[in-house]
N, C-alpha and C positions, 0 to 999 in steps of 0.2 A: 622572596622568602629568605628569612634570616635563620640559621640554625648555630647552635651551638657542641661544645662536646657533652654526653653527657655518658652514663653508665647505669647497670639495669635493666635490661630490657626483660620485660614477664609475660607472657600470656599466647593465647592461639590465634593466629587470627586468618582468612582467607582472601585469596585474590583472586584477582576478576578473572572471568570467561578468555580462555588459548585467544592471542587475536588472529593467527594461524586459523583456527577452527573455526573462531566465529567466520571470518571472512569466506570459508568453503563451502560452510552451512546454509549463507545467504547463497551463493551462487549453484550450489547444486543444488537448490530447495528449487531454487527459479526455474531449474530448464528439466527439473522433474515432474511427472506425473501427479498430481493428490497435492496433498499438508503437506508440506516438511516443519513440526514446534519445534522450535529451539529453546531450550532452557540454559540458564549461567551465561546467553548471550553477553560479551563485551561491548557494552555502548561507550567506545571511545572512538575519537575525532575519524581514525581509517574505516572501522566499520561501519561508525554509520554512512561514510563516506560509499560502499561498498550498496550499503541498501538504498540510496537517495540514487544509483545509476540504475539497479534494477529496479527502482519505481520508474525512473526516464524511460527505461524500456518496456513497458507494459504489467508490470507484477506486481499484485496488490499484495502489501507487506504490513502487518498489524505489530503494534510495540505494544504488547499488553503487558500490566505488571511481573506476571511469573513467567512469560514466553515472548518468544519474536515469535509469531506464526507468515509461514512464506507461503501464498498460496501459488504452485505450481501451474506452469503451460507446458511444460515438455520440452526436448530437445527444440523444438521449431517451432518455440511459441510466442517468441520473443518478438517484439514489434520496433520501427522505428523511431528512433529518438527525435525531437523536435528540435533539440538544442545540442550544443557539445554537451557531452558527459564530463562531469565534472570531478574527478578523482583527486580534493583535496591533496594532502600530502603522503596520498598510499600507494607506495612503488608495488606491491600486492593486488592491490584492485589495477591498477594499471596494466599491469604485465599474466597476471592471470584472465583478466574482462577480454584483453586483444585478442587469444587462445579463442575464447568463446565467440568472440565477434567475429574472427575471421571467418566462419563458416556459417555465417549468416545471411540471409539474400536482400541485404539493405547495406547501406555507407553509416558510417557512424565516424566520431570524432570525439577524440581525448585529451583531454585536461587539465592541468595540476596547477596548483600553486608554483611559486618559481622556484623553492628546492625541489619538489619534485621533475618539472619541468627541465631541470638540469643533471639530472641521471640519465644512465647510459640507457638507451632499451635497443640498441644494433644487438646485443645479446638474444632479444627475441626476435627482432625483423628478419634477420640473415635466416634461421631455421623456416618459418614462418613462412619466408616467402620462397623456400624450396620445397614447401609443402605445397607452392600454386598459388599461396596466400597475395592479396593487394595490400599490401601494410607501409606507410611510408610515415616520413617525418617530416610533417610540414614547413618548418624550418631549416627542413635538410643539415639538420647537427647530429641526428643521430637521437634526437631527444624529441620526449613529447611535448607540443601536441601533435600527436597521431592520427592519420588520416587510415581508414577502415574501408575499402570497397569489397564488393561481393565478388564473391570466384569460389573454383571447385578445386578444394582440395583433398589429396592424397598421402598417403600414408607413406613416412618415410624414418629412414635408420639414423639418426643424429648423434654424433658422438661430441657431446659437451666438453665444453675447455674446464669450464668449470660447474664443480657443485653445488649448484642451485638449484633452491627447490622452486623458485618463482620462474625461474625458465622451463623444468621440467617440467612444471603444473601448466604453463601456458601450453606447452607441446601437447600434452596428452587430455586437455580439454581440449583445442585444436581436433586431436586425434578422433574425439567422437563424432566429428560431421567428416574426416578423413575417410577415402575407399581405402579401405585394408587396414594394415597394421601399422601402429608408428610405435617408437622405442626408441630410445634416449638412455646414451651410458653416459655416467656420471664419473670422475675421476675416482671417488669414495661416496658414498650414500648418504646425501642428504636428506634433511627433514622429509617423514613419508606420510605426511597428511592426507593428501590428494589420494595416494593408493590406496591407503583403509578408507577412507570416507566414502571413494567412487567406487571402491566393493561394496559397501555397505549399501549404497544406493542402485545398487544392481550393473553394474559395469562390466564389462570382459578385462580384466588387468590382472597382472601379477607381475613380479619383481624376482630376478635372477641375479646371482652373484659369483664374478667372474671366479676360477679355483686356485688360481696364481697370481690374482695382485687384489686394491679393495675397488675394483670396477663395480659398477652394479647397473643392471639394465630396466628401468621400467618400462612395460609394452601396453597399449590396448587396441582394439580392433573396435569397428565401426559399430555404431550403437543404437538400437532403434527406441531405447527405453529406458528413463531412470524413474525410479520409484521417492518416495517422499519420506521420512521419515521421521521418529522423533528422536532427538538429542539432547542428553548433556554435555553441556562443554567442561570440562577439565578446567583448572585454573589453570593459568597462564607461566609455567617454569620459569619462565624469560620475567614476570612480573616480581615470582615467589624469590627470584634470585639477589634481591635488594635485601628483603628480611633475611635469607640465608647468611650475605655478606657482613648484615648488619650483626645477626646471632653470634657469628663466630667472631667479628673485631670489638664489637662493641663489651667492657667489661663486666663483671658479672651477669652476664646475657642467658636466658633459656627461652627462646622460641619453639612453637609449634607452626607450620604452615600445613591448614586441611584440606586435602584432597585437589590435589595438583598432580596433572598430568608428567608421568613421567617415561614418555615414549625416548625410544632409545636413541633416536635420530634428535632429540633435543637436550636430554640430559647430561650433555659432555662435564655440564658446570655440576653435578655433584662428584664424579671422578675426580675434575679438579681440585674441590674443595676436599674431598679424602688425600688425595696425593699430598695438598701443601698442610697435613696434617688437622685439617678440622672435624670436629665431633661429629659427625650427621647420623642419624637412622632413619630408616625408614619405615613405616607402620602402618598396617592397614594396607598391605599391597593387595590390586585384584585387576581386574579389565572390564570396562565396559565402554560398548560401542568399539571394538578394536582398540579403543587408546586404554596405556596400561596409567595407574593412576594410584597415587599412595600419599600417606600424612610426611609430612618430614618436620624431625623433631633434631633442634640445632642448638649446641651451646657453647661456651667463650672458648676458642684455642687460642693456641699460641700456634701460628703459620710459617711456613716456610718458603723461600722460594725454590720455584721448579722449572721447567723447560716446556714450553705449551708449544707440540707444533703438529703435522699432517693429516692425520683423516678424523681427529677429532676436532679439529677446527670446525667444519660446519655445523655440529652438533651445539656449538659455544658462537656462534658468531655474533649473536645480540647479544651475549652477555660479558664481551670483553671487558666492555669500561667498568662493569662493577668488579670484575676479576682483576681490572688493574689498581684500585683501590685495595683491595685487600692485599695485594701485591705492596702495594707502598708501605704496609703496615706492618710487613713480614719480615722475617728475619731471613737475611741474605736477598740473591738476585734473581728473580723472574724473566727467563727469554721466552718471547710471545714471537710465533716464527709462523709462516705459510697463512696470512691472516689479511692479504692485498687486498681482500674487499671489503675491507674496512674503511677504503677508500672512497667507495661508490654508494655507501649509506647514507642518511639523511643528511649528514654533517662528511667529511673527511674525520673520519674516527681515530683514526692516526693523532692528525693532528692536533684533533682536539683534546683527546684524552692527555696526549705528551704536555699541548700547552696548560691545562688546567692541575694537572699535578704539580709541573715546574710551579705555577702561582702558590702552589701550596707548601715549596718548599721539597719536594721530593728528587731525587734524581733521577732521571730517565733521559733515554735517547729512541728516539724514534730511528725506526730502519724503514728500508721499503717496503718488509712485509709484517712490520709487528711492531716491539718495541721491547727494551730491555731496561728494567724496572731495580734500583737497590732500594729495599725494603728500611725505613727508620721513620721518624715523627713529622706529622704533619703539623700546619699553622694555618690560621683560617684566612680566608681572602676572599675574592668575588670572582665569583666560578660565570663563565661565560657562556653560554649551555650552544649561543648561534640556532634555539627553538630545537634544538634533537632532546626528544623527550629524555633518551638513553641516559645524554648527559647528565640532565639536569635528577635523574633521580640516583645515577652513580655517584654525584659530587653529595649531595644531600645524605647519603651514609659516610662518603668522607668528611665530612662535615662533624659528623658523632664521635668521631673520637682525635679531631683537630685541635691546635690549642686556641682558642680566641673566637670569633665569631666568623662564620663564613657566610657570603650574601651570595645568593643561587640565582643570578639573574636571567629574566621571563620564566619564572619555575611553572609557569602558567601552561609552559608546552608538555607538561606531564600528561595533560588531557588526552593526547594521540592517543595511547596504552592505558591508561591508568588516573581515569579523573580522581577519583577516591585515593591515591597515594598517600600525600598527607594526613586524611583521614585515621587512614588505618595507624598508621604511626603512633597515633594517640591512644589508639588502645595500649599499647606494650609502655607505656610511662608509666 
């Protein structure tokens, strides 16, 4: 994909289905009771990746035009797979699927391509298997693929290094075939999908929040039953936040982005983009299905740099690299601080983001846990994405106001999150 600078941008336009949501919708549809329809489903490469393992496991899953319909077997109704499960490049289905497999009375085995296959998952094994869990790494790295045996586990108090909601989520699906109660503190509160959804679906959970620091504890107790339900998904923040970047750098810009989820645990990047002075509103606020959910209406500022660091980080962690574009564009210097698991994403995000700005001319330095950004003009060049969708659609708004042409190469891995990307684009010229 070549893109150039240009200025302009006009019109509304929407983005796909949470892939957060989609991914919980297919998994809690599975091991519930009844239907679960999903409407605004995300058909990109994780999701579907997501439903092609609960077909391996017994659950007939229809892609009709307006719905994904999951038809439900319950907590225990999942069967054995024939083959490994195959979890394309979704550290989500990955590390959430093992939570649920562990407490299943069959062996199973997991999968990935080789970025995935080369992510950490000791993050889930260690809890896991002080739950009673059989969860091991075939390759004994630390990494999938995952080997799953059958045991009885029990409920236990886990006190998280880190804020993750993919660990949290694996724990307390875990937690449902668990005797008793399991509960998991998080340093600060990350993304609470899992909580609203598995209430929604009839779950015993709630979430407590310590009075003296930003600890927060999610708990649920053993569960005989989840209900089906129907859904809409939210747009996807972490999707909407390309057109956001794009709205406020790009010149004479007025975007509308409609009806995107904007749960609190995700939306770090409109705070940001208020702090480094951009124009945002928001319209049409309301709640449905627990996620809260509103129009956001953006237009051209002039940014500044700011100091991005501690418990709003996890609210922001997918959306750094376009938050460091708009950083390159801004006036003065951007520190990006407490942000180490930038590391452990599809790409080293660190790296990648520092080395693909440097090509563009920007000045930055990478630190251990972020990066430190001086905001002046970019020049186009050939963005190296290494297949992380993140990259390749962060460089493609820096690209919009670069001087010269920038070549986005394999822009094709956009598909993971977002096959219609470039699509939409075309509406706002």
């Amino acid at each position: 994909m070549e893109l150039c600078s240009i200025t302009g941008l006009k019109g509304s336009v929407t983005v796909p289905g949470d892939k957060s949501i989609s991914h919980r919708c297919i998994m809690f549809g599975s091991i519930a009771d009844g239907i679960t329809e999903v409407r605004n489903f995300l058909k990109g490469a994780d999701c579907l990746a997501t439903i092609r393992c609960f077909r391996s496991l017994g659950i007939e899953i229809e892609e009709k035009d307006t719905a994904v319909v999951v038809h439900g077997k319950g907590l225990h109704g999942l069967s054995a797979p024939d083959s490994i499960l195959d979890v394309g490049n979704s550290g989500t289905t990955t590390r959430l699927l093992s939570g649920i497999l562990a407490g299943q009375p069959f062996e199973s085995k997991l999968s990935g391509d080789e970025s995935l296959n080369s992510r950490p998952m000791k993050r889930i094994m260690t809890p896991l298997t002080q739950m009673g869990a059989h969860i091991s790494s075939i390759l004994r790295n630390g990494c999938a693929p995952l080997y799953i045996a059958p045991s009885r586990l029990h409920g236990i108090h886990y006190d998280s290094p880190v804020a993750s909601a993919q660990v949290k989520s694996c724990l307390l699906l875990a937690g449902l075939y668990a005797e008793g109660e399991t509960s998991v503190t998080e340093p600060s509160l990350s993304r609470n999908h899992t909580e609203l959804m598995l209430r929604e679906f009839g779950a015993d959970i709630c979430t407590t929040h310590a009075l003296d620091s930003t600890k927060a504890t999610a708990s649920i107790r053993t569960c005989t039953n989840l209900f089906g339900q129907k859904i809409t998904v939210p747009g996807d923040i972490s999707s909407a936040a390309y057109f956001i970047a794009a709205g406020l750098i790009v010149p004479d810009s007025e975007i509308m982005i409609e009806n995107v989820g904007i749960n609190p645990t995700r939306a770090g990047i409109l705070k940001v983009c208020e702090d480094m002075g951009g124009n945002i509103t928001l319209l049409n606020e309301r709640t449905e299905g627990g996620e809260k959910i509103a129009d956001i209406l953006v237009k051209t500022s002039t940014l500044h740099g700011i100091t991005i660091e501690g418990d709003i980080i996890p609210a922001l962690i997918d959306e750094i690299p376009v938050i460091a574009v708009m950083a390159a564009v801004a006036e003065g210097t951007t520190i990006i601080k407490d942000a180490a698991e930038l590391k452990v994403k599809e790409t080293d995000r660190i790296e990648t983001v520092t080395d693909n700005l440097k090509a563009m001319g920007c000045k930055v330095t990478p630190t251990s846990d972020g990066m430190i950004i001086t905001g002046g003009k970019l020049k186009g060049a050939s963005i190296h994405t290494l297949l992380d969708h993140r990259i390749a659609m962060a460089f493609s708004i820096a690209a919009l106001v670069a001087e010269g042409n920038t070549k986005i190469l394999d822009s094709k891995c956009v598909d993971v999150s977002y096959p219609t990307f470039y699509d939409t684009f075309e509406q706002l010229l």
